[in-house]
C-alpha positions in Angstrom: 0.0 0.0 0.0 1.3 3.8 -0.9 0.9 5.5 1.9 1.0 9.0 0.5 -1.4 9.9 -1.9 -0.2 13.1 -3.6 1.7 16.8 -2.0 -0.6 19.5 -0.9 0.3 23.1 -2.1 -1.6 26.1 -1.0 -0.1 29.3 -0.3 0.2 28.4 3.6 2.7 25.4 2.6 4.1 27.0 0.4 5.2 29.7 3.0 6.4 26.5 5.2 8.3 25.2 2.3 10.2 28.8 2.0 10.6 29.6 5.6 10.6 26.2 7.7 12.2 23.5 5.1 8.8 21.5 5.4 6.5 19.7 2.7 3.0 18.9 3.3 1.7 15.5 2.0 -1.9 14.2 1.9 -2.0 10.5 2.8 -4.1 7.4 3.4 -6.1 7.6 6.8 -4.8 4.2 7.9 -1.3 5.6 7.0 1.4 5.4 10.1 3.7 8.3 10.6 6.7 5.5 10.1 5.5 4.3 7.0 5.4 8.3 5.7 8.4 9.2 6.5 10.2 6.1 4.9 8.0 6.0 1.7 8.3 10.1 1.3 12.5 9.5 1.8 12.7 6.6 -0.7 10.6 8.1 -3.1 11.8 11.5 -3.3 15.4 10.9 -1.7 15.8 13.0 0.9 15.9 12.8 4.6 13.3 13.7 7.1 13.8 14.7 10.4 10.5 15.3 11.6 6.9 14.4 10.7 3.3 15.7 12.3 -0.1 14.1 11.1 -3.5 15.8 11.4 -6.9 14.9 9.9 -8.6 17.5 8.0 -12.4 18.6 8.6 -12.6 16.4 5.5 -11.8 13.4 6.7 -8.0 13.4 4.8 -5.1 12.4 6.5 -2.3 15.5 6.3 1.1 15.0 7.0 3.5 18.0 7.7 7.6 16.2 7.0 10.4 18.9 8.2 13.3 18.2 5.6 17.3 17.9 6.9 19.2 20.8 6.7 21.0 19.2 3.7 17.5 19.5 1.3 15.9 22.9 0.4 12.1 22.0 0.3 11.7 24.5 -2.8 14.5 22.2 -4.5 12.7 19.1 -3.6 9.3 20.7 -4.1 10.3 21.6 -8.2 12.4 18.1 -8.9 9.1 16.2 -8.1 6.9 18.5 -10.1 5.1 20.6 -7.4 5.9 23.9 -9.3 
């Protein structure tokens, strides 16, 4: 099972991405925060250092990944097609 389903850009994570080296990922409801860190860091190649989950008024699953100091989350954010 994937446990992220796609990134989530708004002008909020965006900001985030500029300012705090974080991505924002929505993801399965069932998904641990283990299995999204280690499926985000093989898929994209990077490391994360820190991860917070949430569920949306809608019912999604939203995970909130702080990147290593060795990724930019603009860089990361571009290679993968987010801009």
């Amino acid at each position: 099972m994937d446990a992220i389903k796609h990134p989530h850009v708004t002008e909020k994570t965006v900001d985030k991405m500029d300012f705090d080296n974080k991505m924002v990922f929505i993801c399965h409801t069932d998904a641990e925060k283990d299995q999204i860190k280690s499926e985000v860091e093989q898929q994209f190649d990077l490391e994360v250092t820190d991860i917070n989950t949430m569920i949306t008024p809608k019912g999604d699953k939203k995970a909130e990944l702080t990147l290593s100091d060795d990724y930019d989350a603009q860089e990361v954010a571009s290679r993968i097609g987010v801009f």
